[in-house]
C-alpha positions as a Python dict, from the first residue, in 0.01 Angstrom:
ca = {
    (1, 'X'): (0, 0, 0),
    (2, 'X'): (-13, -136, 319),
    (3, 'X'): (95, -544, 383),
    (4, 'X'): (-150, -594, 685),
    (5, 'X'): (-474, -359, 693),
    (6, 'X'): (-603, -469, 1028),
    (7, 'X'): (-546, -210, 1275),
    (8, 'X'): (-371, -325, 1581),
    (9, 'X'): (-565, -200, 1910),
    (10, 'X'): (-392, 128, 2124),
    (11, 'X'): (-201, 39, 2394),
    (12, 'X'): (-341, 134, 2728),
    (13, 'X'): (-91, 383, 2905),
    (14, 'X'): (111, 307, 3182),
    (15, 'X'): (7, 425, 3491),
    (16, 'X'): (235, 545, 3768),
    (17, 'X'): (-33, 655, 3985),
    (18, 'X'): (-288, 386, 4123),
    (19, 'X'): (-260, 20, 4234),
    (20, 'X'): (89, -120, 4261),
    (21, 'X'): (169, -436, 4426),
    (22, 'X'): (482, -636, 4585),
    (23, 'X'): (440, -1012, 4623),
    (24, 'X'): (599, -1317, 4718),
    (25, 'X'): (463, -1627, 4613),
    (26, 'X'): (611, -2003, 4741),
    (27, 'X'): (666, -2255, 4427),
    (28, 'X'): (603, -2605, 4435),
    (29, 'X'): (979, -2663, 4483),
    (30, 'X'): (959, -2463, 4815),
    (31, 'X'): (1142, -2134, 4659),
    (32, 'X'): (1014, -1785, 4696),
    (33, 'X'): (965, -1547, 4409),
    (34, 'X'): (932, -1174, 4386),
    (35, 'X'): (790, -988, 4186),
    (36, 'X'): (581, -665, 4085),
    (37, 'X'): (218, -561, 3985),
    (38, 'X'): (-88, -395, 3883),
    (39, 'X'): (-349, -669, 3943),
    (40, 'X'): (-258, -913, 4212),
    (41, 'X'): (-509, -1238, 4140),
    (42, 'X'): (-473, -1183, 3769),
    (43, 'X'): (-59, -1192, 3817),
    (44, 'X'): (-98, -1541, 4070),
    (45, 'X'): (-345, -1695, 3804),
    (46, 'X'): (-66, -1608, 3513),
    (47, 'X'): (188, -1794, 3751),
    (48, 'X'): (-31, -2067, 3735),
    (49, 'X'): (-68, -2132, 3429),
    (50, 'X'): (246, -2149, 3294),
    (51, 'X'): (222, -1747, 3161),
    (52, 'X'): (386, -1530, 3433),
    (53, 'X'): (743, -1587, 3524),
    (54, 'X'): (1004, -1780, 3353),
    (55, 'X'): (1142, -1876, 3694),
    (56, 'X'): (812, -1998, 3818),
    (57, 'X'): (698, -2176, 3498),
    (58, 'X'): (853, -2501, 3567),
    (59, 'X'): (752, -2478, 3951),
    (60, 'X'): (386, -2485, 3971),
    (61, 'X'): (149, -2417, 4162),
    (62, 'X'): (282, -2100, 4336),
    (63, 'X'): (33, -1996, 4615),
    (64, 'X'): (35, -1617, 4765),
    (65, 'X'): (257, -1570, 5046),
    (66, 'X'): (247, -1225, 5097),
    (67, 'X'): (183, -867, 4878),
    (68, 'X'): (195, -536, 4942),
    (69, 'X'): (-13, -240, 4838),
    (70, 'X'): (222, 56, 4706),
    (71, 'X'): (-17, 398, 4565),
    (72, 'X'): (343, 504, 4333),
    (73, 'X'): (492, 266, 4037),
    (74, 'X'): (828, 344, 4146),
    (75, 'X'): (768, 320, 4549),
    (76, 'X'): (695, -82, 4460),
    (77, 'X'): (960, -59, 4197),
    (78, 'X'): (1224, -4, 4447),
    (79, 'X'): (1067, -254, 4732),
    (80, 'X'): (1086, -549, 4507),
    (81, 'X'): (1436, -484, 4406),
    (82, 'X'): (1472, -454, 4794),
    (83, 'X'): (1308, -757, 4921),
    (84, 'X'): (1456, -1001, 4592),
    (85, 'X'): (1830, -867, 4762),
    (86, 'X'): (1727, -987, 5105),
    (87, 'X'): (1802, -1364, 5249),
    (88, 'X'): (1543, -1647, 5253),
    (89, 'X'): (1558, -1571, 5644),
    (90, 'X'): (1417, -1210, 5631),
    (91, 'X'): (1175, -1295, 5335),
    (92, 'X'): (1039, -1482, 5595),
    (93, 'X'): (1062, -1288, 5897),
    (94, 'X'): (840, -1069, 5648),
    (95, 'X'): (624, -1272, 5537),
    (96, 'X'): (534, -1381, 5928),
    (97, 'X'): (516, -1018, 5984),
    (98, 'X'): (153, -854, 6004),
    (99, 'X'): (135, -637, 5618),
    (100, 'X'): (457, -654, 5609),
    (101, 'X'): (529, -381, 5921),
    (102, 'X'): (835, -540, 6039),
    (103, 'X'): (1107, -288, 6163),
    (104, 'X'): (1319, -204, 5860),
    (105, 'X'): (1621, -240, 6020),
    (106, 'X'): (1562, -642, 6080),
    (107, 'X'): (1495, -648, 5705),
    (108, 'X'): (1759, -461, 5557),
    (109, 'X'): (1989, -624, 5327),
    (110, 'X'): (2324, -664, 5359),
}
């Protein structure tokens, strides 16, 4: 006999295809943080309140700096590991940068 008869709900699928967004948000302190998603507001408001990050959860508010629209999981995948490797200098080259179309070769990482 089963302990717990409630049925938990399915989990949605993870979807490779679709919406996929880079982002770089400013923390109270003045930092920048990186990070990766499917729903851009929803992720910002979670920083907010104390939900998303463990690095941002003690420096509230974050506001949106800059984000990026990717159509492939692992495209975005790759650019945040990219952009978190780069100095605060060329985070901010990008983020001054129109969308993000900055030659890559000024933003590569060393």
């Amino acid at each position: 006999m089963k302990k717990n008869s409630a049925k938990k709900p399915p989990r949605k699928k993870f979807k490779r295809r679709g919406r996929h967004y880079v982002y770089i948000v400013e923390c109270a302190d003045g930092t920048y943080y990186t990070g990766y998603t499917p729903r851009i507001r929803r992720r910002v408001k979670l920083h907010n309140a104390g939900r998303g990050a463990k690095y941002t959860r003690d420096r509230r508010p974050v506001r949106l700096l800059w984000s990026k629209k990717y159509k492939y999981f692992k495209l975005a995948f790759l650019e945040e590991k990219r952009i978190k490797r780069l100095s605060r200098v060329k985070k901010e080259d990008l983020i001054r940068c129109r969308k993000g179309r900055l030659n890559r070769k000024v933003l590569r990482a060393k």
